[in-house]
N, CA, C and O atoms as CSV, one atom per row, in Angstrom:
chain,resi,resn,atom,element,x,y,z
A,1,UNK,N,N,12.182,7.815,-17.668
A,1,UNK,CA,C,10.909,8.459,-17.934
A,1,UNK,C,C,9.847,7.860,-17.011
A,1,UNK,O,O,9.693,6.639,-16.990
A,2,UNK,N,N,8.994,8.798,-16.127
A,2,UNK,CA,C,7.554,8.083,-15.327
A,2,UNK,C,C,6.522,8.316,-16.422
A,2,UNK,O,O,6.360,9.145,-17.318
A,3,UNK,N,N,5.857,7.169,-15.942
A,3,UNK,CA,C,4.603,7.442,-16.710
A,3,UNK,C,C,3.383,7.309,-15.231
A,3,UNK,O,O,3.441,6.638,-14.201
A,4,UNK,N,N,2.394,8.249,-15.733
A,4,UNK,CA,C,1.736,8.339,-14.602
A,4,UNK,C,C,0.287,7.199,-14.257
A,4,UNK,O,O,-0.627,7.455,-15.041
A,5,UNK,N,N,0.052,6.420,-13.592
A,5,UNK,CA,C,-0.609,5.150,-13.165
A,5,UNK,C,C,-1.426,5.103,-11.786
A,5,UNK,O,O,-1.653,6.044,-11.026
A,6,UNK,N,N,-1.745,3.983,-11.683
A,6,UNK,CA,C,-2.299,3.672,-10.461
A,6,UNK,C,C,-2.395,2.087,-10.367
A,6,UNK,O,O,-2.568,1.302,-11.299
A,7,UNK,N,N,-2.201,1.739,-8.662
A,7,UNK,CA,C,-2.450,0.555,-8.082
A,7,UNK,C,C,-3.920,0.283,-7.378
A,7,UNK,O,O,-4.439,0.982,-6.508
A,8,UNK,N,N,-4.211,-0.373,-7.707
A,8,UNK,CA,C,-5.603,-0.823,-7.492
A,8,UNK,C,C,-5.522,-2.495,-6.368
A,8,UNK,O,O,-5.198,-3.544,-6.926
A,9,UNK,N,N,-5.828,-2.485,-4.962
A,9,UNK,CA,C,-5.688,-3.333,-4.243
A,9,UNK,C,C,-7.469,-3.744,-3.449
A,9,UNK,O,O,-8.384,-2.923,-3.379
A,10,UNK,N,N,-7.523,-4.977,-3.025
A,10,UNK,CA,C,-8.036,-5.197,-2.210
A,10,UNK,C,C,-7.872,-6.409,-0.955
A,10,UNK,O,O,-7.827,-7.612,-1.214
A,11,UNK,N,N,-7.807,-5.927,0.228
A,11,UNK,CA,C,-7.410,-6.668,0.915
A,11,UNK,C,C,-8.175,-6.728,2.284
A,11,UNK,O,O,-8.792,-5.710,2.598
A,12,UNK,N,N,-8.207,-7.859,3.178
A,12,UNK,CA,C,-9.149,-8.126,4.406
A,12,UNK,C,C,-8.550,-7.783,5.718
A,12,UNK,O,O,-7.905,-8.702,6.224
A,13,UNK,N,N,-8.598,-6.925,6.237
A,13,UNK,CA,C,-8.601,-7.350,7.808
A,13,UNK,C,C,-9.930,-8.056,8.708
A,13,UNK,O,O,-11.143,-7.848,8.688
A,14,UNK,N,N,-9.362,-8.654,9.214
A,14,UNK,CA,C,-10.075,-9.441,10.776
A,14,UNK,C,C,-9.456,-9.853,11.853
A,14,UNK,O,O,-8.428,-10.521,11.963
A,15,UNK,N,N,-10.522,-9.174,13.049
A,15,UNK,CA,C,-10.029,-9.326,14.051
A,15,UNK,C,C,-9.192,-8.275,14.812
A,15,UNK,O,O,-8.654,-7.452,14.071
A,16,UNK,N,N,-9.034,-8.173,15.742
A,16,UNK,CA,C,-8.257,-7.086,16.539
A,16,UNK,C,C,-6.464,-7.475,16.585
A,16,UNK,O,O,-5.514,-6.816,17.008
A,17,UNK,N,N,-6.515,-8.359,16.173
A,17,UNK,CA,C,-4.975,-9.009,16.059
A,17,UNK,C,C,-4.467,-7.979,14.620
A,17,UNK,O,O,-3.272,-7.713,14.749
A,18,UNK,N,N,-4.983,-7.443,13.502
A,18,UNK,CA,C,-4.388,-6.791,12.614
A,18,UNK,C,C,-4.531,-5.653,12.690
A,18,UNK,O,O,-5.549,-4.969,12.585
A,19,UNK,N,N,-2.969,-5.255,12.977
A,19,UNK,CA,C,-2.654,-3.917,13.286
A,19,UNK,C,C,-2.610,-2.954,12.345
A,19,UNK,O,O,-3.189,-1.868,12.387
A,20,UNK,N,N,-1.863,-3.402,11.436
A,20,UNK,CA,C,-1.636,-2.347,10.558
A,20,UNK,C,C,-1.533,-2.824,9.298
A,20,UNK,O,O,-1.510,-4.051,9.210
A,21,UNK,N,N,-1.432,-1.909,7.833
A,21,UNK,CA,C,-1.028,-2.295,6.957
A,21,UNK,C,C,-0.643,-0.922,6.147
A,21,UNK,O,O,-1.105,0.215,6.232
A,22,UNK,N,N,0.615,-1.608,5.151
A,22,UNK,CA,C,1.271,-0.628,4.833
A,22,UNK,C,C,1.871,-1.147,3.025
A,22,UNK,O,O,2.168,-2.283,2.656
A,23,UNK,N,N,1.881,0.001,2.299
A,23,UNK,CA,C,2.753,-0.020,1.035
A,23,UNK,C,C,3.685,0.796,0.413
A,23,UNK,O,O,3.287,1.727,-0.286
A,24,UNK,N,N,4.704,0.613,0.544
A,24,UNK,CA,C,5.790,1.233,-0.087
A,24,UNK,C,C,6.715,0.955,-1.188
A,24,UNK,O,O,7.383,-0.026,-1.514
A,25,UNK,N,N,6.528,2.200,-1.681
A,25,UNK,CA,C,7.692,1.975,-3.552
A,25,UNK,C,C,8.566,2.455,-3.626
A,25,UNK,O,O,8.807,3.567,-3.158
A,26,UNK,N,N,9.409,1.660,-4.323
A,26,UNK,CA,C,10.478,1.855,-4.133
A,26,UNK,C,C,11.449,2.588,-5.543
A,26,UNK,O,O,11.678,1.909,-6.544
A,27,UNK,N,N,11.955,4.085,-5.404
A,27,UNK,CA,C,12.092,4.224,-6.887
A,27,UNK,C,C,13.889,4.760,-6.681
A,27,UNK,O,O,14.740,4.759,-5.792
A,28,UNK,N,N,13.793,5.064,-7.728
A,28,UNK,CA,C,15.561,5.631,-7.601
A,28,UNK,C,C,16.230,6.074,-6.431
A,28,UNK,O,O,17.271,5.719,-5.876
A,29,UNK,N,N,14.971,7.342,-6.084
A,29,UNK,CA,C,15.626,7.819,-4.819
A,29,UNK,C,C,15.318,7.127,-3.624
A,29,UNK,O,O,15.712,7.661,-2.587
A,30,UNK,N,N,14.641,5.954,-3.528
A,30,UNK,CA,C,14.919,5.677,-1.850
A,30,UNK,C,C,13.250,4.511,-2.446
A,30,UNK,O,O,12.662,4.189,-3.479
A,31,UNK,N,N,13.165,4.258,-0.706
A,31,UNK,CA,C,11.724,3.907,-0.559
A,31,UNK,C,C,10.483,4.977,0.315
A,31,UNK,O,O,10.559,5.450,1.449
A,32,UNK,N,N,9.536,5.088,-0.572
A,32,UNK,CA,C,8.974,6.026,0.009
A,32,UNK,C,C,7.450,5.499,0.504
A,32,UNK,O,O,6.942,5.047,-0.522
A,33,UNK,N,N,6.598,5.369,1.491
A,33,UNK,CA,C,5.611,5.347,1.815
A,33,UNK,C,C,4.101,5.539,1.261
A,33,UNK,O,O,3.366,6.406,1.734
A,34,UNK,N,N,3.710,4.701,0.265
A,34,UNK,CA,C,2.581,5.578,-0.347
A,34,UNK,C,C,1.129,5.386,-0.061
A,34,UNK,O,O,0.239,6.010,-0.639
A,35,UNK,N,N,0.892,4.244,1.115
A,35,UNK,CA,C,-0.600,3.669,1.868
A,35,UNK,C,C,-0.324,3.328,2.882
A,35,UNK,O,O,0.629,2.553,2.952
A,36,UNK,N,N,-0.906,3.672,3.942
A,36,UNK,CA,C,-0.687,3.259,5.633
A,36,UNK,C,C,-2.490,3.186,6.153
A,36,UNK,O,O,-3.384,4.012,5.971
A,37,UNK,N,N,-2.506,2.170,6.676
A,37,UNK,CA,C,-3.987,2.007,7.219
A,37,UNK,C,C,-3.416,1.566,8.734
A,37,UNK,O,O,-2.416,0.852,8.809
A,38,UNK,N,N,-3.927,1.910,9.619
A,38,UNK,CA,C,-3.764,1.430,11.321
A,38,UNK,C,C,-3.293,2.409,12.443
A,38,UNK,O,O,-3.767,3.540,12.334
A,39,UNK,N,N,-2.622,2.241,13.290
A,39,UNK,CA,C,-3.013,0.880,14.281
A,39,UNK,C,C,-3.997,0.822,14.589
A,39,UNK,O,O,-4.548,-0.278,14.535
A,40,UNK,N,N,-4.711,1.961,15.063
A,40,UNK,CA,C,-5.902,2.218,15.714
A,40,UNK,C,C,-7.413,1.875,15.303
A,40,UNK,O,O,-8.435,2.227,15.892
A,41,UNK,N,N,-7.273,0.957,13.929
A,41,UNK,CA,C,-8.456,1.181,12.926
A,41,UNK,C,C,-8.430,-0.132,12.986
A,41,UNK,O,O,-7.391,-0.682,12.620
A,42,UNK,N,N,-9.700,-1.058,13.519
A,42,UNK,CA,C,-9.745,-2.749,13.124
A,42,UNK,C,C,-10.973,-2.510,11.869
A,42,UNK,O,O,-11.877,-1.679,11.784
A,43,UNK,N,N,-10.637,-3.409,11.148
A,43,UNK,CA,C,-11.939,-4.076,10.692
A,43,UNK,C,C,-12.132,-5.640,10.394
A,43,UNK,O,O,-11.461,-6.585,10.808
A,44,UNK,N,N,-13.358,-5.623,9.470
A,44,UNK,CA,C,-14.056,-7.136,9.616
A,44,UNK,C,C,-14.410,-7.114,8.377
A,44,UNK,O,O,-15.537,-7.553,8.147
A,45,UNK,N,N,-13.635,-6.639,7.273
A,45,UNK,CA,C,-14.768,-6.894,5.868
A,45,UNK,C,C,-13.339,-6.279,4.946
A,45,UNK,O,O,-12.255,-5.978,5.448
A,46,UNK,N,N,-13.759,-6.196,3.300
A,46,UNK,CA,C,-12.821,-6.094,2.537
A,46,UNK,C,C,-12.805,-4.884,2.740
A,46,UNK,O,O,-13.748,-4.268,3.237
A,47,UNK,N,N,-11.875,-4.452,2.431
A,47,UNK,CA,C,-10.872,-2.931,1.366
A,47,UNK,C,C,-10.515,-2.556,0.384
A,47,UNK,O,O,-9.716,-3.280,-0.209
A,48,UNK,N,N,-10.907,-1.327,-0.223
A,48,UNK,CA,C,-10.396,-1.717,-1.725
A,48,UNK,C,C,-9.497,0.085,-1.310
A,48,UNK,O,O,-9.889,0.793,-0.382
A,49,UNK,N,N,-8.567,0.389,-2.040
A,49,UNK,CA,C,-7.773,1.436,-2.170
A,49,UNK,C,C,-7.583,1.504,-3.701
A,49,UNK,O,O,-7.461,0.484,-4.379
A,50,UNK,N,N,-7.568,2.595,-4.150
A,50,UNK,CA,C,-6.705,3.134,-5.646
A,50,UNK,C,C,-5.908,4.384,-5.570
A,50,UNK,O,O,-6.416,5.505,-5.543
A,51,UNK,N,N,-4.278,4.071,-5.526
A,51,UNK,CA,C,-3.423,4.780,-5.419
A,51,UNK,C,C,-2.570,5.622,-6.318
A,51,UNK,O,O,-1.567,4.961,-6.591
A,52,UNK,N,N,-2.548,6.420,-6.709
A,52,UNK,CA,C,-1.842,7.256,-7.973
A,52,UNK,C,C,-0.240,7.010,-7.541
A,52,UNK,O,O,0.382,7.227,-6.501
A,53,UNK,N,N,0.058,6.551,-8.613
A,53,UNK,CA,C,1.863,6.288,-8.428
A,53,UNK,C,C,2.693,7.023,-9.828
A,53,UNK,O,O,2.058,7.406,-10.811
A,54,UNK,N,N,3.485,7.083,-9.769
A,54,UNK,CA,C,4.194,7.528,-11.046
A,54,UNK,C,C,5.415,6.039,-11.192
A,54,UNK,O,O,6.332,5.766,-10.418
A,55,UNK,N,N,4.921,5.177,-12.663
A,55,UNK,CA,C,5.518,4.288,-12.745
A,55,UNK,C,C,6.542,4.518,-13.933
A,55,UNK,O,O,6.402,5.222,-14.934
A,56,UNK,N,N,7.723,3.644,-13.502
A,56,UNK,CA,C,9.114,3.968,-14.442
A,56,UNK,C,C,9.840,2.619,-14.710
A,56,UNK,O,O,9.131,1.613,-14.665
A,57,UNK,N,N,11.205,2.466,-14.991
A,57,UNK,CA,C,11.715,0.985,-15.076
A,57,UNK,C,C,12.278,0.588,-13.855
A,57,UNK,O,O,13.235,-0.181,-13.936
A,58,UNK,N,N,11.953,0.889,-12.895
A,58,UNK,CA,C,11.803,0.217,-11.582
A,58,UNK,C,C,11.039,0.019,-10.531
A,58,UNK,O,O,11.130,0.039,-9.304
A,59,UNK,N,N,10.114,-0.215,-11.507
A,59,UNK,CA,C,8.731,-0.478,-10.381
A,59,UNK,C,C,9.090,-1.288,-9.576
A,59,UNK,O,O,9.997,-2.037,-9.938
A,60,UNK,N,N,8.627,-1.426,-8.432
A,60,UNK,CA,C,8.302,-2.456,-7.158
A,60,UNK,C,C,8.126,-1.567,-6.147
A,60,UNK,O,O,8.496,-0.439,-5.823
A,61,UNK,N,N,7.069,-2.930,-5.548
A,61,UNK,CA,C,6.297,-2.561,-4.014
A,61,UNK,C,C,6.719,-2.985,-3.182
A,61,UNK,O,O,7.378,-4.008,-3.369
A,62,UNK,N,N,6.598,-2.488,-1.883
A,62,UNK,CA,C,6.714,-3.630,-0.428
A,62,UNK,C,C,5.288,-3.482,0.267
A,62,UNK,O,O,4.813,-2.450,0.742
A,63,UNK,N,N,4.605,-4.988,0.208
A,63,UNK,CA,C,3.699,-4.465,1.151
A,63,UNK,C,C,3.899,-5.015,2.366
A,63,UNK,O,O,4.701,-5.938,2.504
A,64,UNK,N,N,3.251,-4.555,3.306
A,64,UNK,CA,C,3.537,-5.385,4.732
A,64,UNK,C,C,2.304,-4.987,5.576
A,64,UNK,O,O,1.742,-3.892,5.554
A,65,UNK,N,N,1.870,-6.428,6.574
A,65,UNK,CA,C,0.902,-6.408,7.559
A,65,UNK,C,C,1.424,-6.673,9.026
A,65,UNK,O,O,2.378,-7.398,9.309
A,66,UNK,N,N,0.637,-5.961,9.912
A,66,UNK,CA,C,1.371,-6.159,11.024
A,66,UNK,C,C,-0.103,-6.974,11.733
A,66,UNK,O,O,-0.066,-7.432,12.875
């Protein structure tokens, strides 16, 4: 059964050295892509995102910065 939710993040880039950033969940069927910020986009200050997910008994994330 999903129940329907959201992830609530905040996170910093600085500097031209951070390329990218990314989050993906991972559910029965696979891993799927659900926040991508970059390459082309620097900043210098916080971020906040709120993401609608559909959560079940296998939640988990991957996040990753490049």
């Amino acid at each position: 059964e999903k129940i329907p939710g959201c992830l609530k993040e905040e996170y910093y880039f600085s500097g031209d050295r951070a390329k990218s950033f990314n989050i993906q969940q991972v559910t029965e069927f696979g891993i799927h892509p659900i926040y991508v910020i970059g390459p082309h986009q620097t900043y210098n200050t916080w971020l906040k995102s709120t993401i609608d997910v559909d959560i079940d008994a296998s939640l988990r994330f991957f996040f990753s910065a490049i």
